[in-house]
C-alpha positions as CSV (number, residue, x, y, z in Angstrom):
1,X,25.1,-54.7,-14.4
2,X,25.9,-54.2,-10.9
3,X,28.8,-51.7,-12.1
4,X,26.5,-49.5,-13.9
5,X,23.8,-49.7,-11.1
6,X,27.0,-48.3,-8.9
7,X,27.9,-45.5,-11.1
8,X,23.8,-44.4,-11.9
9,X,23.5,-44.5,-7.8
10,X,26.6,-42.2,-7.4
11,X,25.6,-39.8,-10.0
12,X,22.1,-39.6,-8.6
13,X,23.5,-39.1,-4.5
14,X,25.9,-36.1,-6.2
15,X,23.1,-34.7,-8.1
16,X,20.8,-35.1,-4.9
17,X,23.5,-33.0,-3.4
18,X,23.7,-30.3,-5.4
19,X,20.1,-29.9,-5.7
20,X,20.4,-29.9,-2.1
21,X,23.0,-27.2,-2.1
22,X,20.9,-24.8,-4.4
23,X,18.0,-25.3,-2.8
24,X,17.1,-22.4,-0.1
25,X,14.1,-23.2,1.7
26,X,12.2,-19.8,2.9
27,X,13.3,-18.4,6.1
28,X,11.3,-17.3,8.8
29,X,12.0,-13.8,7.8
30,X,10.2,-14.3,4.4
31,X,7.2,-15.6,6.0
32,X,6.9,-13.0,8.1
33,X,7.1,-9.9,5.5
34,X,4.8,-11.9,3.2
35,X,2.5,-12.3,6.4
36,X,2.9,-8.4,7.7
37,X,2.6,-7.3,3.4
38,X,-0.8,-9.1,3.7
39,X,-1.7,-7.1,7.0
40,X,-1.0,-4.0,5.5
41,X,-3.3,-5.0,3.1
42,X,-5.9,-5.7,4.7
43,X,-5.1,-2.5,7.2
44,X,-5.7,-0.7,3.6
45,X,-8.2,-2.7,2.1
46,X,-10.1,-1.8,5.2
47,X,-9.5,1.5,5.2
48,X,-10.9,2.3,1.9
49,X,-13.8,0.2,1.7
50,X,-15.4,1.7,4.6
51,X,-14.2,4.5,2.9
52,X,-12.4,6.0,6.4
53,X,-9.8,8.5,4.9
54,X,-13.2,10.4,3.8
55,X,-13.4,11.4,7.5
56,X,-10.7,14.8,7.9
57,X,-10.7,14.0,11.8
58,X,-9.5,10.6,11.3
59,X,-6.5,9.7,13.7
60,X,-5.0,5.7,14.1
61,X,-6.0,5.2,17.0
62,X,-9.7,5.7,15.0
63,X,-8.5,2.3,12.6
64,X,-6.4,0.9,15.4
65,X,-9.5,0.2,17.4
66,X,-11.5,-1.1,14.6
67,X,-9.3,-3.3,13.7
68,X,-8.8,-4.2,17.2
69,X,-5.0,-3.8,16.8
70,X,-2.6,-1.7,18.9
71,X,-1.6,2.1,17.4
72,X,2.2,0.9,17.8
73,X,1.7,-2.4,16.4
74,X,0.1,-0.7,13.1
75,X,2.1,2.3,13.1
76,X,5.4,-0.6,12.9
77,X,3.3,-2.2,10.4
78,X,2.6,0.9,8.1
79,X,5.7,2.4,8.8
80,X,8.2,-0.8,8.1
81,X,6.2,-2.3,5.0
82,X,4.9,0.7,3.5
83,X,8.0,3.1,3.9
84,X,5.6,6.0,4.8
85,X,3.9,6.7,7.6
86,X,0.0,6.7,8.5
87,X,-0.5,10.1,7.0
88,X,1.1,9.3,4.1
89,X,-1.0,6.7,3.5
90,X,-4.3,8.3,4.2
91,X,-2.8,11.6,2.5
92,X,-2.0,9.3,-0.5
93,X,-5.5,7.6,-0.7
94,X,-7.7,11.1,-0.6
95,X,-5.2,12.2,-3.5
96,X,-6.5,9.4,-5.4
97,X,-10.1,9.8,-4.6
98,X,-9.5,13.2,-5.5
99,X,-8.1,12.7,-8.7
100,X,-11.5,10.5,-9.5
101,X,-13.3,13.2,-8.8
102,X,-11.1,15.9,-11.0
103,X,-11.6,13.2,-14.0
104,X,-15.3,12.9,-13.6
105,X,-17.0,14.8,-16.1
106,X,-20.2,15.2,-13.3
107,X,-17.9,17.1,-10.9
108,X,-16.0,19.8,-13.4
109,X,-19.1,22.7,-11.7
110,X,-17.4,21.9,-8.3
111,X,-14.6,24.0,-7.4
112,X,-11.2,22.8,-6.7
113,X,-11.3,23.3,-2.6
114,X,-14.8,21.1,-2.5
115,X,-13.2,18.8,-4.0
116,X,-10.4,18.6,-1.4
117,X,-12.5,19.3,1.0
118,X,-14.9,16.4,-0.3
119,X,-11.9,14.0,-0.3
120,X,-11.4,14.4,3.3
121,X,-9.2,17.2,3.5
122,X,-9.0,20.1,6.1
123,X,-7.9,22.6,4.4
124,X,-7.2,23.7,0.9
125,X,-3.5,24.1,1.4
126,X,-3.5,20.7,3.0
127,X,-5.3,19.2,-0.2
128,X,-2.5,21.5,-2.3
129,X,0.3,19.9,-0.5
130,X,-0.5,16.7,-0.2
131,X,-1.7,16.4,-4.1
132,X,1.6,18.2,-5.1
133,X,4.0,15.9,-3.3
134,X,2.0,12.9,-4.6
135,X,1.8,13.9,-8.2
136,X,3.9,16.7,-8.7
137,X,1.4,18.6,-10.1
138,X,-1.4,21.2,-8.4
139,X,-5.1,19.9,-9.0
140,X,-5.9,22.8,-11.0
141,X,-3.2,21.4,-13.5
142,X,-4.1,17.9,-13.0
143,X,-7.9,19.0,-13.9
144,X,-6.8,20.6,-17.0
145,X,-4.8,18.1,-18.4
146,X,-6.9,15.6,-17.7
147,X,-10.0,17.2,-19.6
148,X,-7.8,17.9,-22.7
């Protein structure tokens, strides 16, 4: 008995070390990306439900100070974790809420520009840009092939 209690502890100290060896316990690194992925979004998060890209003359010093966080600290945030910058992200956002609008069956007497200009762009050739490198489409395209 003893020698099979021997050999059953032996085999369960080398298993214990393998387990041990194939284990990887997060890093600090990992925490920290999961923690600055779940800033970014609730920088975003933010951002659209109070609906701020709407506003053409927003700047990040605008969401910066209501999120009572520094611009550089959210600029690094946006920037490192979202591999565009802060007018990407906003750019990217009125594109979608643009695309809403070019789907919606209650907006197809608006002309393209209000629509833009509705989404929080300047400028029509802003809202062109910006929807093109997106989508890769213009929003006159998108509009028609999204109502055929």
């Amino acid at each position: 008995q003893g020698l099979i209690r021997y050999t059953v502890l032996k085999d369960r100290i080398q298993l214990r070390n393998k387990i041990r060896q194939n284990y990887t316990k997060p890093n600090a690194f990992d925490e920290q990306q999961t923690a600055n992925h779940v800033a970014l979004q609730t920088v975003e998060n933010y951002i659209v439900t109070e609906q701020l890209f709407l506003n053409p003359q927003l700047g990040i010093q605008d969401v910066a100070q209501a999120l009572s966080m520094s611009v550089s600290k959210l600029s690094k945030l946006i920037n490192a974790h979202s591999q565009s910058h802060f007018s990407d992200l906003i750019n990217k956002l009125r594109v979608e809420h643009a695309m809403k609008l070019l789907q919606n069956k209650d907006f197809d007497s608006y002309t393209i520009n209000a629509i833009g200009l509705e989404s929080g762009f300047n400028s029509k050739t802003a809202f062109y840009t910006a929807f093109k490198k997106i989508y890769s489409h213009t929003p006159s395209a998108y509009r028609h092939s999204s109502t055929t």
